[in-house]
Every structure is written in C-alpha cells, then in structure tokens.
DRENDONU-490926 format. One record per residue (C-alpha): residue in three letters; x, z, y. Coordinates in pm, whole numbers, padded with zeros to 5 digits, always signed. Example, Ala and Ser with C-alpha at 12.3 -4.5 7.8 and 13.67 -1.06 7.14 Angstrom:
2
ALA+01230+00780-00450;SER+01367+00714-00106;
% end
This chain:
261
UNK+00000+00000+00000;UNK+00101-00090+00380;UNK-00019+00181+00570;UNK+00016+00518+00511;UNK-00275+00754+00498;UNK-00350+01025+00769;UNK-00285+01400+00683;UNK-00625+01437+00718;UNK-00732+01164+00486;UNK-00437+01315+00240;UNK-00630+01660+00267;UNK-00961+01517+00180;UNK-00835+01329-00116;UNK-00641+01626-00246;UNK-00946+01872-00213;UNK-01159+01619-00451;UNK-00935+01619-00707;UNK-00886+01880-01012;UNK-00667+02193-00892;UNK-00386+02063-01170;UNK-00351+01744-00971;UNK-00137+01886-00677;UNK+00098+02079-00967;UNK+00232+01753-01064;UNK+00228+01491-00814;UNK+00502+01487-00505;UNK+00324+01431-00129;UNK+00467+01115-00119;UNK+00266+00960-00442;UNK-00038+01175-00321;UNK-00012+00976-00020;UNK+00021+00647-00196;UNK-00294+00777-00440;UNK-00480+00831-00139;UNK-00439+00510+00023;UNK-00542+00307-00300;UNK-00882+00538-00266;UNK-00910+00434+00083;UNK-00900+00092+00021;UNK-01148+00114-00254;UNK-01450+00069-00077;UNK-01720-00139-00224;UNK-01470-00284-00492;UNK-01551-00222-00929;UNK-01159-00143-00959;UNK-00848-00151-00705;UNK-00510-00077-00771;UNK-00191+00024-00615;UNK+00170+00139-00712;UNK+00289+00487-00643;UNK+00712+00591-00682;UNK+00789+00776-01032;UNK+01145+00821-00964;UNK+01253+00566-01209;UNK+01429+00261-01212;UNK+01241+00148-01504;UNK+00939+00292-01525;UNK+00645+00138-01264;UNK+00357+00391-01122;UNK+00004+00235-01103;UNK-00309+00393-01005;UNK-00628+00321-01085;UNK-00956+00365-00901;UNK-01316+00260-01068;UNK-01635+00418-01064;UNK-01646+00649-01403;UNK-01819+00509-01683;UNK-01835+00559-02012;UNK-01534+00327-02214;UNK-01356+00277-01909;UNK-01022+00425-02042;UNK-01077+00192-02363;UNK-01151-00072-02040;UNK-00816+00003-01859;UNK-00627-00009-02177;UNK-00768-00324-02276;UNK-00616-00475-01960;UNK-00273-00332-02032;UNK-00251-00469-02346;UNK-00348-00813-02220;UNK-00080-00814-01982;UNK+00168-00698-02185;UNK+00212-00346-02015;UNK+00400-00088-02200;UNK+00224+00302-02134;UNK+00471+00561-02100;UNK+00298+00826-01991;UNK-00054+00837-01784;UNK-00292+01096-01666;UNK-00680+01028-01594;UNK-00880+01226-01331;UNK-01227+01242-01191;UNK-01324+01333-00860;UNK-01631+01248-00659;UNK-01559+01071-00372;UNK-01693+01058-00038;UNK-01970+00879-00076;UNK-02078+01109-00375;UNK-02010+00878-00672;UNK-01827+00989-00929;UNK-01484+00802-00941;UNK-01233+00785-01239;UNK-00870+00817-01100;UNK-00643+00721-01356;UNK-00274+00736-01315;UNK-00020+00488-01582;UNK+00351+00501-01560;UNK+00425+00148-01732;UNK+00736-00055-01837;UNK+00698-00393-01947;UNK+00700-00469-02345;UNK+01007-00677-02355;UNK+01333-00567-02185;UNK+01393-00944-02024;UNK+01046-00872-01838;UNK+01079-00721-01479;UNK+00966-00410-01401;UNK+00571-00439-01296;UNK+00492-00507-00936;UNK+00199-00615-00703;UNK+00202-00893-00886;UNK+00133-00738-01218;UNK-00139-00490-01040;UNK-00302-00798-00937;UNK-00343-00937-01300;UNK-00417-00579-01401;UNK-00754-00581-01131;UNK-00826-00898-01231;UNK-00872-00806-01643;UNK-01047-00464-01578;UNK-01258-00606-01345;UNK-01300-00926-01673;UNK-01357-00707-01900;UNK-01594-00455-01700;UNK-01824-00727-01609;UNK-01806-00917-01940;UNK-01903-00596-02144;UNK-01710-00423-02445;UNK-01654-00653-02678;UNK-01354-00840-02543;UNK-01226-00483-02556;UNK-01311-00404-02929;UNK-01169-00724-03040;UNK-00830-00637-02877;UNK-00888-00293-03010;UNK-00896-00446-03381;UNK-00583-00700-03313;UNK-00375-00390-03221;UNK-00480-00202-03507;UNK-00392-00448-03754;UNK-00047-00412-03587;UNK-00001-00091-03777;UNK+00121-00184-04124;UNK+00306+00134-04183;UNK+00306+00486-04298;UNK+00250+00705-03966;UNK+00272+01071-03932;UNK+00013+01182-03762;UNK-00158+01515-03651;UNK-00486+01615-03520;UNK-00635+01916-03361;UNK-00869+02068-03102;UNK-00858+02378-02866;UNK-01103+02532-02681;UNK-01110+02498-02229;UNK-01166+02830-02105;UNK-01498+02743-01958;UNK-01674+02697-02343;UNK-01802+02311-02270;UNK-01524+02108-02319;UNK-01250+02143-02580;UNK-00923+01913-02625;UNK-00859+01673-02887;UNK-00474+01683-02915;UNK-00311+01365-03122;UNK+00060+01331-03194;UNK+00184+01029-03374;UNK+00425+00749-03390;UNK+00406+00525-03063;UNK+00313+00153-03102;UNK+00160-00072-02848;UNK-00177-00034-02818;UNK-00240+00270-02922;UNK-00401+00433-02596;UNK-00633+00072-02646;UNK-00729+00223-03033;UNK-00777+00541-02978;UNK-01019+00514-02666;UNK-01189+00231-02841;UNK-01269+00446-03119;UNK-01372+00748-02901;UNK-01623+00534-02700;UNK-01798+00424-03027;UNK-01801+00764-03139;UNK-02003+00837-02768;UNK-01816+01099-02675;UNK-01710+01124-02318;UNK-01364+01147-02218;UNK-01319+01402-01868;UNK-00958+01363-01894;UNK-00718+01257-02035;UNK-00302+01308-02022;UNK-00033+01089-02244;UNK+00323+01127-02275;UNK+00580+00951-02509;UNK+00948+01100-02645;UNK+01131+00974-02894;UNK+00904+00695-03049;UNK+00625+00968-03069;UNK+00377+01028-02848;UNK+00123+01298-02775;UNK-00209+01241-02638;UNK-00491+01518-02500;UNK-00837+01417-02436;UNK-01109+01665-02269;UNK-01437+01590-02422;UNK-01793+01626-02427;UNK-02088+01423-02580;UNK-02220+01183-02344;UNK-02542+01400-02167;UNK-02247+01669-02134;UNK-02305+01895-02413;UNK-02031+02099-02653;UNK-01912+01891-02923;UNK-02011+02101-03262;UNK-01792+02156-03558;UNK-01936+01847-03749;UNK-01909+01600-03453;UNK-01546+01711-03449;UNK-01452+01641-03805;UNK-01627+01312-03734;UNK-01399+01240-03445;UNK-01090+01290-03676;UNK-01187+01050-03889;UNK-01258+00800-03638;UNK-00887+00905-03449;UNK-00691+00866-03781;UNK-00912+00553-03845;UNK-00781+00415-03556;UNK-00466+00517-03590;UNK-00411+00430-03952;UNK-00633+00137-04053;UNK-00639+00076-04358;UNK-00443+00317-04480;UNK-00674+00640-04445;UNK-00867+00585-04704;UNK-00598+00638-04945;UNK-00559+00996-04843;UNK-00736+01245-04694;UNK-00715+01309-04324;UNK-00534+01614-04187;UNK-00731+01897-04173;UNK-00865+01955-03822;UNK-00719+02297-03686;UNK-00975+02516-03471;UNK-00872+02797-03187;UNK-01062+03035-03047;UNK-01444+03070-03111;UNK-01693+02725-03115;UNK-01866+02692-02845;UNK-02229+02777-02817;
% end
C-alpha cells in the first residue's frame, strides 16, 4: 500500500481485532494491515503485502467478508498460483460498517526456488482467483482439494487432538503432520464439508512438519459434542491420508478439560 494509515485509523483497526492480534504483529505491519482494510470498501476480497522480516518469505493479507469455506476459498487460490504457506494466521473482526470481516494473514514463498519471491504482482493473481472461485461457488475448490490429495502417496505421521477455549463454546482442533503443498487447501476443504465453522485459525511449519490450530464451532455457533469431534478426525486424517486411512485406524482423539455443555 502507498499511503500510510492515520494513528487514528491504526487505533480503530487495532481495537476490532482479537486482543492476541497486537501480541504478535510489529506497528509497522499493523499499519500496512490497516491500510489493506481501508481500501477494502465495497470490494468481495483485496489484498496487500505487509514486511515479515525475511528475505524469502512474502507477507500477504487478506480481507473478505467471512463466510463459511472461505479459508478452503483462500487456499484454493494459493494453490493455483503456486504459493508455498509458511505460516498464516486468520482473524475476524467486524468492521466499521458492522459486517463481519475475515482478516487472514499468509507468510508465502513461492514453490520452486527459481520463482521470485511474491509481489503485487502475485497479490493481484491471488484477488483475482479468490474473487473466481468465490463467485463461481465451491466446486472449483473441491476439485483442487482432491488433485492435492492424491499428491499424498506416502506414509504420514500424523496426530490429532482437541482442547477446550476457556470460554466453553469453542474448542481447538490441533493437527501436526508432514508438510506437503496443499495441505491448508485439504484440510479446510474437508472441514467445510463437515459444516463446521472455522473462528480462527493459526499455521506454522518447522522442519518439513507443520502444525495447524483451528477454533471451531458448528455453523449456528453451537459446541461441537464428543461425536461430531470423532467425526472431524476422521474427515482431518481423511484428508490428510487418502487412501491410506482405511488401512488403519485413526489416532485416537485426545480430550482436555471437561466437554462443553
């Protein structure tokens, strides 16, 4: 973005985001967050880059009105272009003219090292898919989400578990297992058809693995249960695995604290 955003306009961005959001973003990506929002206006999805403090590693944030399967959306896009995630983190925040806005943060290297590093250019492409995809409905998405499953031919160790959020409505579906491309594009794919809603979401890679959180609910808001949480592992390691989970059982799923009423 060109211009920077007014203290003011920084303040009022800040207070509409989640209290964790400030913990671990510097002022001067804030600032570059904020002016993507401002520019939003009337558009389905913008775009902008923000500094990471990498030489490698590209910062892009995302703006769209939440909706259920937009992470799946997003992630559709990325593998289209031929984006590599690295780490991410996916907010909500109501904005200022009281919709509900998804605010999803990617830090993205391209897939091949003779690629250069993403720029406005490759924001531009990135707009122009979500904004495809969004308007041509999900099935663009699930087919992409089937050609990067078959991509997993191998043996993967994975694990699955859930934890409770203090305030007893959410709880956090925590999934660590080897990193391919497309993953983030499987695994939201496969949450979306389960209808659960993802709040938010945070993704980080070391070492070829890589460990993903989602906060969820069903989709009118309500606890998940114990069953519709076993049901969600299958679906995860389904996604994860194809093919290859039926010929073993799935992990079991690990429980902490009490279920939620």
């Amino acid at each position: 973005m060109d211009s920077v955003p007014h203290p003011d306009q920084i303040a009022a961005f800040v207070s509409s985001m989640p209290d964790s959001y400030t913990e671990y973003f510097e002022p001067s990506a804030i600032a570059s967050h904020t002016a993507v929002a401002l520019a939003h206006g009337e558009q389905l999805v913008s775009a902008g880059l923000f500094d990471v403090g990498s030489a490698d590693i590209a910062g892009v944030c995302v703006i769209a009105e939440d909706r259920p399967g937009l992470l799946s959306t997003i992630s559709s896009a990325l593998f289209i272009i031929e984006l590599k995630l690295v780490h991410a983190q996916a907010y909500t925040r109501t904005s200022p003219e009281g919709r509900r806005q998804a605010v999803d943060l990617f830090w993205l290297r391209p897939n091949s090292a003779c690629k250069p590093l993403p720029g406005s250019t490759a924001v531009a492409k990135l707009v122009a898919r979500i904004t495809e995809l969004l308007k041509g409905g999900h099935g663009k998405a699930r087919e992409l989400s089937l050609r990067a499953n078959r991509a997993a031919d191998r043996r993967i160790d994975t694990r699955v578990k859930f934890s409770e959020e203090d305030n007893g409505r959410t709880c956090v579906l925590e999934v660590e297992t080897s990193d391919r491309s497309g993953l983030l594009l499987a695994l939201s794919s496969a949450l979306f058809e389960e209808r659960v809603q993802i709040v938010s979401s945070a993704v980080r890679t070391a070492n070829g693995r890589v460990f993903d959180r989602f906060t969820l609910v069903e989709f009118d808001g309500s606890p998940l249960n114990a069953e519709r949480r076993l049901a969600l592992q299958v679906a995860v390691i389904s996604a994860i695995e194809p093919a290859k989970h039926t010929s073993r059982p799935p992990p079991a799923v690990e429980h902490r604290d009490t279920e939620p009423a």
